[in-house]
N, CA, C and O of each residue as an XYZ file, in Angstrom:
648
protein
N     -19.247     36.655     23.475
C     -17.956     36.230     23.991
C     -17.460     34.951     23.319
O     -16.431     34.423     23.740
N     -18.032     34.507     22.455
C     -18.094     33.167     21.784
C     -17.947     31.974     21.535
O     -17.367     31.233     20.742
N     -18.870     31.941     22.738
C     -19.607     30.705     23.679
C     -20.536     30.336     22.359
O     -21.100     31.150     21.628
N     -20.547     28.650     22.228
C     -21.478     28.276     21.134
C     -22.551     27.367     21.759
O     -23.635     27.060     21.264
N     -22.034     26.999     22.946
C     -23.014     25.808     23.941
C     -23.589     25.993     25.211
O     -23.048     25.471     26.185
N     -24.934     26.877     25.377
C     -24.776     27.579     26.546
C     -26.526     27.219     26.708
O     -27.566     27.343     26.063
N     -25.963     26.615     28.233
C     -27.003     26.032     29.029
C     -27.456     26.961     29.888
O     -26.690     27.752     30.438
N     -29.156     26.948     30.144
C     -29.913     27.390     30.553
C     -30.523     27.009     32.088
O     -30.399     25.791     32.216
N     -31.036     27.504     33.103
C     -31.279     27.074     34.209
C     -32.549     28.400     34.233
O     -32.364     29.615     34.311
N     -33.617     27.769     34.152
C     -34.987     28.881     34.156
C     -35.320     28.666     35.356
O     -34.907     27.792     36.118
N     -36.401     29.817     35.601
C     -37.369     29.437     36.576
C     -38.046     28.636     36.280
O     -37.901     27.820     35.370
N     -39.567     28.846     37.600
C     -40.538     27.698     37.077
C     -41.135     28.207     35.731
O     -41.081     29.433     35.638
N     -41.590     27.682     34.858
C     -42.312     28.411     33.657
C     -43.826     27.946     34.256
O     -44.383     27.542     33.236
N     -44.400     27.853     34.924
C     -45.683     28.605     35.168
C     -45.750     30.075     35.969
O     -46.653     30.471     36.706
N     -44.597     30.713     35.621
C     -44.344     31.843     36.152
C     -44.280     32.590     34.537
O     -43.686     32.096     33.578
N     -44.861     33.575     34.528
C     -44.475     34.806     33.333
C     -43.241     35.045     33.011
O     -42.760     34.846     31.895
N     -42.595     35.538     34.086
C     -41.298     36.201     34.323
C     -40.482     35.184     33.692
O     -39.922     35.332     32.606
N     -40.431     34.001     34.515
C     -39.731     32.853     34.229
C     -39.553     32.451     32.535
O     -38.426     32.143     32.148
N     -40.629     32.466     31.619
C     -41.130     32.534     30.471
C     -40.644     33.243     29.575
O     -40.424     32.978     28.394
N     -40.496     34.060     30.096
C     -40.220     35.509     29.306
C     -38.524     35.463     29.123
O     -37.778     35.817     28.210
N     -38.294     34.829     30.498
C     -36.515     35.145     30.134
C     -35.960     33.617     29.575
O     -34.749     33.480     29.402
N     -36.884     32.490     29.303
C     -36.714     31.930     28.591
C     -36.742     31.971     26.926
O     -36.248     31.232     26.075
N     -37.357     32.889     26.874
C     -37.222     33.472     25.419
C     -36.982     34.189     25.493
O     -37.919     34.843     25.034
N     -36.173     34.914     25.826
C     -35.348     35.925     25.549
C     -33.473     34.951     25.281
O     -32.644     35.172     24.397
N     -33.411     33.985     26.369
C     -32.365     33.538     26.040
C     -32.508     32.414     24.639
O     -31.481     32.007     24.096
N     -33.702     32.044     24.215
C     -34.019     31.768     22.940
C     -33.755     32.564     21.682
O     -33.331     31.920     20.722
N     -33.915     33.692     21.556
C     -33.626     35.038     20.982
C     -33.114     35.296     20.537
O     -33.014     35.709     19.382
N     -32.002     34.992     22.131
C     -30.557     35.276     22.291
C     -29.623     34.470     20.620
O     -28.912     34.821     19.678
N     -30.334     33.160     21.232
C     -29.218     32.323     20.550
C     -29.476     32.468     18.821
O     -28.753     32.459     17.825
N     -30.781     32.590     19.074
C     -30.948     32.327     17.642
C     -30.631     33.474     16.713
O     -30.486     33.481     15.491
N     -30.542     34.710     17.860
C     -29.785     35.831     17.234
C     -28.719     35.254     16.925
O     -28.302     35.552     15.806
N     -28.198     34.634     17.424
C     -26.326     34.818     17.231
C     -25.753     33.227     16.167
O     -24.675     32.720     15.857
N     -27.287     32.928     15.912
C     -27.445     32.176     14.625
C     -26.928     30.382     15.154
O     -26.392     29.557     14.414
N     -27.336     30.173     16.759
C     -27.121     29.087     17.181
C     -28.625     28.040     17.596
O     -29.698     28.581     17.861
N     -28.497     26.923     17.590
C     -29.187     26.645     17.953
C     -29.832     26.460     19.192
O     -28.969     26.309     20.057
N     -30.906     26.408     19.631
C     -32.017     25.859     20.683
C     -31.812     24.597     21.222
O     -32.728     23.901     20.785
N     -30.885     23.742     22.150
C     -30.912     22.209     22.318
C     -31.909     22.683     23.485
O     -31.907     23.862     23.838
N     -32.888     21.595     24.162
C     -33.719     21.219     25.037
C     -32.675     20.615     26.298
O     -32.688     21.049     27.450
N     -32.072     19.877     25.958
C     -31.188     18.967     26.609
C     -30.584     20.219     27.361
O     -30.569     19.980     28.568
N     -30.032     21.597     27.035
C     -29.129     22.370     27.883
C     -29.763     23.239     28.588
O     -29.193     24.277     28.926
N     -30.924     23.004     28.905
C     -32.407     23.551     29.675
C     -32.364     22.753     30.866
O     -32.050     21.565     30.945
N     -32.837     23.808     32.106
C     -33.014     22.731     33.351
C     -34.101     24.043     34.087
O     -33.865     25.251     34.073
N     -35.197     23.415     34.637
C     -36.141     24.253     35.016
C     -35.881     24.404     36.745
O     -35.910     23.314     37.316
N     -35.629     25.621     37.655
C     -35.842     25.582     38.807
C     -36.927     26.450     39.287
O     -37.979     26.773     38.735
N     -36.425     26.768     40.479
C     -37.450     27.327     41.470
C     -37.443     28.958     41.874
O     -38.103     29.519     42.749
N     -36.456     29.533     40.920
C     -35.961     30.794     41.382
C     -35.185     30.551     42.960
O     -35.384     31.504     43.713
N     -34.293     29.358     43.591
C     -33.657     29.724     44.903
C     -32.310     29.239     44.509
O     -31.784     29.115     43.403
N     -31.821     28.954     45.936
C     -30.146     28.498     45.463
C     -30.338     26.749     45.577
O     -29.724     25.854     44.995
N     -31.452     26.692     46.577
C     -31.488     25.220     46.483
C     -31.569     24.207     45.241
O     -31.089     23.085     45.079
N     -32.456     25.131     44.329
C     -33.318     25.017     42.824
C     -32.144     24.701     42.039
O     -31.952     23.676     41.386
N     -31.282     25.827     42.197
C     -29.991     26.208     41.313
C     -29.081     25.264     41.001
O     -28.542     25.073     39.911
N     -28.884     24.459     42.416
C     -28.358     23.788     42.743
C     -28.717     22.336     42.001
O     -27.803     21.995     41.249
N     -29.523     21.666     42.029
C     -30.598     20.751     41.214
C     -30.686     20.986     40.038
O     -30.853     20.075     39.227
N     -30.613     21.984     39.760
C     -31.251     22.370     38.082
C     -29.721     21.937     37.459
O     -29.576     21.382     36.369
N     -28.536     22.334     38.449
C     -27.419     22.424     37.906
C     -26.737     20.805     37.935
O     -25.752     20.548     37.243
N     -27.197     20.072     38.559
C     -26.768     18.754     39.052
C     -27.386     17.986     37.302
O     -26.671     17.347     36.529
N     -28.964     18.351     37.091
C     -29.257     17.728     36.335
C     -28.758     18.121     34.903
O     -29.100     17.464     33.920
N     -28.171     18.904     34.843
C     -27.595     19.369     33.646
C     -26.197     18.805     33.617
O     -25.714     18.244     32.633
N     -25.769     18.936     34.416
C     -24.402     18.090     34.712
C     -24.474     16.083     34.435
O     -23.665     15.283     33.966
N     -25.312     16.001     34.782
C     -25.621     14.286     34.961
C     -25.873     14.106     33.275
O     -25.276     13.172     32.738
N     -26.741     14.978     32.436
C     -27.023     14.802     30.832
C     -25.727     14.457     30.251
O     -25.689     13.676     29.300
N     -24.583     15.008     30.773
C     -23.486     14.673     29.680
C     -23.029     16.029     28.724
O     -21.893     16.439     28.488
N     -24.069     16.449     28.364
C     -24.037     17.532     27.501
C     -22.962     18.447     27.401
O     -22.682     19.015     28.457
N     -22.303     18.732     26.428
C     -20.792     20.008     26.747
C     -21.367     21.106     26.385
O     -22.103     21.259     25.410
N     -21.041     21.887     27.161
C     -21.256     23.853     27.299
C     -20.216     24.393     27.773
O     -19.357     23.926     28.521
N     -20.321     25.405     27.309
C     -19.148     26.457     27.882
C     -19.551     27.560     28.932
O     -18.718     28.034     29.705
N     -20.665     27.881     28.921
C     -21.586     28.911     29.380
C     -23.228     28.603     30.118
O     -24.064     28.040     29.411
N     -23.443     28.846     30.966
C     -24.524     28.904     31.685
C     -25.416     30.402     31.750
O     -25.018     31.493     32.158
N     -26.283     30.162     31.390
C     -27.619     31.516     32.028
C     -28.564     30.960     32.771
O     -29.334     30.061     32.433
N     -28.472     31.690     34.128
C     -29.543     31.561     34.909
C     -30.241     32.325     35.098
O     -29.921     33.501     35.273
N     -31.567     31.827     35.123
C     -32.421     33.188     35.247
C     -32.544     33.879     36.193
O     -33.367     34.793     36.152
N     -31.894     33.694     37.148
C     -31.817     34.845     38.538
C     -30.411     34.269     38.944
O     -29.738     33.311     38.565
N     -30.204     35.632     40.219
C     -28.946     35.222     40.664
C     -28.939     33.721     41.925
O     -28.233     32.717     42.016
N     -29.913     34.169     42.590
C     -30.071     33.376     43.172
C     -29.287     31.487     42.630
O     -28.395     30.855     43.195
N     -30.217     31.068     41.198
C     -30.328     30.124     40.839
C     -28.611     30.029     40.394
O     -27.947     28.995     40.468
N     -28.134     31.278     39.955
C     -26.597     31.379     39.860
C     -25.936     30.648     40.801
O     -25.342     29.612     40.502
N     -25.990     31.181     42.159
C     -25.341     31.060     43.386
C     -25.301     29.370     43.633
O     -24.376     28.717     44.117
N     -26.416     28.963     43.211
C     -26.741     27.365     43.569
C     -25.765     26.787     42.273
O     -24.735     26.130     42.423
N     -26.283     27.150     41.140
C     -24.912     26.133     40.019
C     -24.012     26.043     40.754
O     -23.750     25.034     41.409
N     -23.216     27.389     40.768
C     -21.788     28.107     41.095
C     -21.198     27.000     42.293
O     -20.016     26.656     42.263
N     -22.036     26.542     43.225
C     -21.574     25.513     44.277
C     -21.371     24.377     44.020
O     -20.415     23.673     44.346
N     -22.540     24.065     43.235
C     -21.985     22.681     42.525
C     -21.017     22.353     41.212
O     -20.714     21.278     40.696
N     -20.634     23.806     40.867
C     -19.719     23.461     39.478
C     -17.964     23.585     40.761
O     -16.903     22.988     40.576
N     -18.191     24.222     41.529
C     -17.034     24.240     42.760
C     -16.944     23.026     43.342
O     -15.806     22.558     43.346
N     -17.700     22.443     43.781
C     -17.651     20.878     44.514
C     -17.190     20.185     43.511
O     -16.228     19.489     43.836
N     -17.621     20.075     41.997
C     -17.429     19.427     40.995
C     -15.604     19.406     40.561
O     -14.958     18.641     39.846
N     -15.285     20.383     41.213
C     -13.907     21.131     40.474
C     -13.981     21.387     39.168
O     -13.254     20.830     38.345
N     -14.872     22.257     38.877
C     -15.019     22.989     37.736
C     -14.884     24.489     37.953
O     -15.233     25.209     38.889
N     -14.241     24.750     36.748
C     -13.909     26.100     37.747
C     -14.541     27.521     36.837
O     -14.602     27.522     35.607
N     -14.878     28.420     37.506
C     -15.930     29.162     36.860
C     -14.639     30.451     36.917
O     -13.981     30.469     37.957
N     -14.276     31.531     35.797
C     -14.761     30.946     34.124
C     -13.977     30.162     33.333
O     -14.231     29.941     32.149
N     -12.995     29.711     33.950
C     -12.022     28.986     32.813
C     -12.456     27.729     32.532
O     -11.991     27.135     31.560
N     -13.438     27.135     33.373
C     -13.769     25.757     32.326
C     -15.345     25.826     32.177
O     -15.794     24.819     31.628
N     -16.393     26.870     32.571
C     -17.835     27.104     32.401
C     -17.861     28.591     32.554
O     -17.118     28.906     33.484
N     -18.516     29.778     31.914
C     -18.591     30.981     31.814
C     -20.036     30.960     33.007
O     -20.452     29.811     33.160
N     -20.715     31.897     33.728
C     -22.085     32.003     34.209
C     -21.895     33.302     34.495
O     -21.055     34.114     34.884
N     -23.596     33.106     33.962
C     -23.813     34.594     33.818
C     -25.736     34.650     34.868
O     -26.758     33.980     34.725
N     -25.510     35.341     35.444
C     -26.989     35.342     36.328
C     -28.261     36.559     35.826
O     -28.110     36.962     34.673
N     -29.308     37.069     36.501
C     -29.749     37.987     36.129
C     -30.892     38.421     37.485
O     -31.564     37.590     38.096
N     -30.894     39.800     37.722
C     -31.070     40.233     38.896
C     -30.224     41.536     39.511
O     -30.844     42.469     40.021
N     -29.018     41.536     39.442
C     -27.894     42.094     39.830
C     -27.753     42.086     41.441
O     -27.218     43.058     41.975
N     -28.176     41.111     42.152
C     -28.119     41.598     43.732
C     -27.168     41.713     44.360
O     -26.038     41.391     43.991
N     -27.474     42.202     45.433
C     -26.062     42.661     45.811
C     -24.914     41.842     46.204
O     -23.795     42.346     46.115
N     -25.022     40.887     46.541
C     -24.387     39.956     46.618
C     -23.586     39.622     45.252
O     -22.391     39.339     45.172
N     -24.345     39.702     44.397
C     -23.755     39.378     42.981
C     -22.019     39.769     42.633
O     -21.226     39.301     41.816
N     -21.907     40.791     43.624
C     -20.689     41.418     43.152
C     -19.363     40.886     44.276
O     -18.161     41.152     44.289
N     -20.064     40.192     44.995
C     -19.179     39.574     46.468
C     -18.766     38.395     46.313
O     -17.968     38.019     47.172
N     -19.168     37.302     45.101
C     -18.970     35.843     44.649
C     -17.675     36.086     44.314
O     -17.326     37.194     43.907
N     -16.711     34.913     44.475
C     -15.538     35.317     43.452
C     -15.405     34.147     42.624
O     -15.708     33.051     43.095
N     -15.032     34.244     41.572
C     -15.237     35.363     41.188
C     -16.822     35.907     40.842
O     -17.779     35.140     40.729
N     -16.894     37.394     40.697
C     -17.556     38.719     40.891
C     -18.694     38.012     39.380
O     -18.333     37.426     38.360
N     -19.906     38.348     39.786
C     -20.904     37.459     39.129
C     -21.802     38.243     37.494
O     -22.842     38.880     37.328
N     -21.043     37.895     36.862
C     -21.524     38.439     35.527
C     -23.443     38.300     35.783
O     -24.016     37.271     36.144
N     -24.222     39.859     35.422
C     -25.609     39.695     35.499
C     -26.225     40.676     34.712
O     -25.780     41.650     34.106
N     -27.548     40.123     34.879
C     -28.052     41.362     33.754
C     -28.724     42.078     35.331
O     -29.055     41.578     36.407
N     -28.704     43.301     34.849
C     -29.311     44.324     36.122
C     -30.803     44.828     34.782
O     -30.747     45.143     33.593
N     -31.822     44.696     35.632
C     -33.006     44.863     35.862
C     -33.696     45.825     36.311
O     -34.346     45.324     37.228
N     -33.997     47.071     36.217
C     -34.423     48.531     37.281
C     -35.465     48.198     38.170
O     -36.618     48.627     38.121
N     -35.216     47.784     38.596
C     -36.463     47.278     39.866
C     -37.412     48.348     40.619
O     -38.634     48.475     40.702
N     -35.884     49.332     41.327
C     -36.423     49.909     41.961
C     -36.848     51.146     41.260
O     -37.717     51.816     41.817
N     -36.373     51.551     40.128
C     -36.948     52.856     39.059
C     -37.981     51.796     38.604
O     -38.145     52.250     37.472
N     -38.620     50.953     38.641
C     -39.946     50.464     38.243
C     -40.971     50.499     39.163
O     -42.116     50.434     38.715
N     -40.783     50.599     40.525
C     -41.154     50.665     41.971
C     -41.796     52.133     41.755
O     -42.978     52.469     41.834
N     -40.780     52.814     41.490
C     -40.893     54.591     41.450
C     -41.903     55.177     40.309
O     -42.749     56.071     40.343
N     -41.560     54.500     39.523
C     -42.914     55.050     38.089
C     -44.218     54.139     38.882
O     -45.276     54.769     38.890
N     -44.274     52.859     39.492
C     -45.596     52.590     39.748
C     -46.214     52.806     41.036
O     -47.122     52.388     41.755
N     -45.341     53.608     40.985
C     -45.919     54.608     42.383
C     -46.170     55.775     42.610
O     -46.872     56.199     43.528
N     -45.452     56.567     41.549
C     -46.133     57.580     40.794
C     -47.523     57.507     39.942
O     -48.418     58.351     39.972
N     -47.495     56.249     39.141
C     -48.712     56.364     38.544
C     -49.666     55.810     39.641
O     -50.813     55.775     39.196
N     -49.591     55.407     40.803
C     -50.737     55.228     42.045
C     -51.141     56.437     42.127
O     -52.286     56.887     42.110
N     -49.914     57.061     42.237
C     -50.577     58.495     43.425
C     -51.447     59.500     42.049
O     -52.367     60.291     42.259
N     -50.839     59.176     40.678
C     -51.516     60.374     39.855
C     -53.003     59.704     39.526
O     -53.980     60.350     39.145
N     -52.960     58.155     39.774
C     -54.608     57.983     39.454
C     -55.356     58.405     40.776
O     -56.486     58.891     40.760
N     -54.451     58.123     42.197
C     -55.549     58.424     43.483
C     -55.955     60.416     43.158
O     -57.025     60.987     43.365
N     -55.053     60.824     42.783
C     -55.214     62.164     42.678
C     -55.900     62.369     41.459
O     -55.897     63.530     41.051
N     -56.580     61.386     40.671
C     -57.610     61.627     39.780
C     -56.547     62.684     38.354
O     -57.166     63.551     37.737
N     -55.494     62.517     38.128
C     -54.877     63.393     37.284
C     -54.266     62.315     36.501
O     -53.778     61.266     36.923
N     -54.396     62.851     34.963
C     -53.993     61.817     33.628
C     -52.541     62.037     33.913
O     -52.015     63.088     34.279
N     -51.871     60.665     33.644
C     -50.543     60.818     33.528
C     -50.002     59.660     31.981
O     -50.218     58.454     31.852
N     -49.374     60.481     31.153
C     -49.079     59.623     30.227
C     -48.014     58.676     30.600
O     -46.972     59.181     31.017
N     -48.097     57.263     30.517
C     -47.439     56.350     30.405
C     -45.965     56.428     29.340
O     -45.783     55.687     28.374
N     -45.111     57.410     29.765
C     -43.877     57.221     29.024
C     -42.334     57.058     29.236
O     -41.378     57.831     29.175
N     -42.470     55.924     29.469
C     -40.914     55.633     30.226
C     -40.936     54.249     29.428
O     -41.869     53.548     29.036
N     -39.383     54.112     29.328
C     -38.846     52.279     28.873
C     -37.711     52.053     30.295
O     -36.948     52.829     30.870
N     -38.016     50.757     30.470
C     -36.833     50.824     31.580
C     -36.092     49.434     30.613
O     -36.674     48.520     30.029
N     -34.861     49.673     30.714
C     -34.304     48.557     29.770
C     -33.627     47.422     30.432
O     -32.717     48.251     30.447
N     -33.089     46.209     31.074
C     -32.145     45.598     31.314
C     -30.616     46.225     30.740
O     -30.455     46.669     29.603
N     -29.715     46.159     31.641
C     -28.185     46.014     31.028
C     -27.605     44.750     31.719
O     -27.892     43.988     32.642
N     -26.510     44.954     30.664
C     -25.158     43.549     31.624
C     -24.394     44.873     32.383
O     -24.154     46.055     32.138
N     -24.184     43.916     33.429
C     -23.374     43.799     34.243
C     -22.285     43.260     34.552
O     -22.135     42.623     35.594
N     -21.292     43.463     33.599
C     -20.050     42.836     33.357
C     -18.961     42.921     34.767
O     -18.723     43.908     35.464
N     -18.399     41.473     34.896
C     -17.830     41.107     36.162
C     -17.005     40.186     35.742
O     -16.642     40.237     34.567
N     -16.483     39.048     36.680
C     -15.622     38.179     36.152
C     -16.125     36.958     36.277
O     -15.181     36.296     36.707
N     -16.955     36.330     36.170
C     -17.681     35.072     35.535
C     -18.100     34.686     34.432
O     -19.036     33.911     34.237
N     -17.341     35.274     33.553
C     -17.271     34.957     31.880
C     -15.780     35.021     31.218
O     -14.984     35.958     31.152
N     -15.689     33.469     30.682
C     -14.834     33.877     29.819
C     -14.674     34.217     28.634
O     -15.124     33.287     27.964
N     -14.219     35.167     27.835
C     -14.048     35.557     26.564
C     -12.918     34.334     25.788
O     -11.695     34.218     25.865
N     -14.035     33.483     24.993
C     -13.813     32.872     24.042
C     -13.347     33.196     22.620
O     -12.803     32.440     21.815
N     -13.765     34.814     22.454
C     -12.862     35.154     20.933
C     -11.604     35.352     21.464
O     -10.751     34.865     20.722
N     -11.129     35.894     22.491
C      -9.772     36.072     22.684
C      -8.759     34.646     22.794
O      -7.546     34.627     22.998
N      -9.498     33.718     22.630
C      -8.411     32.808     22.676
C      -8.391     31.733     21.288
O      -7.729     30.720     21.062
N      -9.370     32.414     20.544
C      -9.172     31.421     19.381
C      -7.857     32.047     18.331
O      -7.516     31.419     17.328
């Protein structure tokens, strides 16, 4: 959408998960041939309280961004309050984008850009493969479950206005 300054709000990273979608939004950037600042990183707790904090301290750095990723929605919900108290207004002066897709996600207004996650088709294959090991029967391991976006209105599209 071409966002060049886009701050991060992780979980805890003694969490995997948390880790993982920190590099992935590493990835991200360096796919798109930007750099890695540290400074636009803020570590929470996976809640809204976290979100909230993670988002205060990113705010207090000074730092300019256009765009936020949080690693859950949750941690979304918590920025999103303080970029509102702030009078900042989400997306015309900060893009956020969450990840999770909950249901709620789609009730924020505006409607909460996320990546959706198959949770519950991941629930379903590992519960299938319970029942085919209790039933002593080989089952080949072949499924990918992928993330998508979830496009909503908490992003603004930055090529359209250059």
């Amino acid at each position: 959408m071409g966002h060049k300054e886009i701050a991060c709000i992780t979980g805890p990273l003694d969490k995997s998960d948390a880790r993982g979608r920190l590099q992935g939004y590493r990835k991200a950037l360096e796919e798109a041939g930007l750099e890695y600042n540290e400074s636009l990183v803020s570590e929470a707790g996976f809640t809204e309280e976290t979100g909230v904090s993670a988002m205060k301290k990113l705010l207090k750095r000074g730092c300019d961004f256009s765009a936020i990723f949080a690693s859950n929605d949750h941690m979304a919900f918590g920025a999103f309050e303080v970029l509102r108290s702030e009078g900042i207004s989400v997306p015309e002066d900060v893009s956020l984008v969450g990840f999770d897709n909950i249901l709620f996600a789609r009730y924020l207004t505006p409607g909460l850009t996320t990546i959706n996650f198959p949770i519950e088709q991941m629930s379903i294959e590992a519960v299938q493969l319970t029942i085919q090991k209790l039933n002593k029967n080989k089952r080949d391991v072949n499924f990918k479950l992928s993330p998508s976006l979830v496009t909503r209105n908490s992003v603004q599209n930055l090529l359209n206005t250059l």
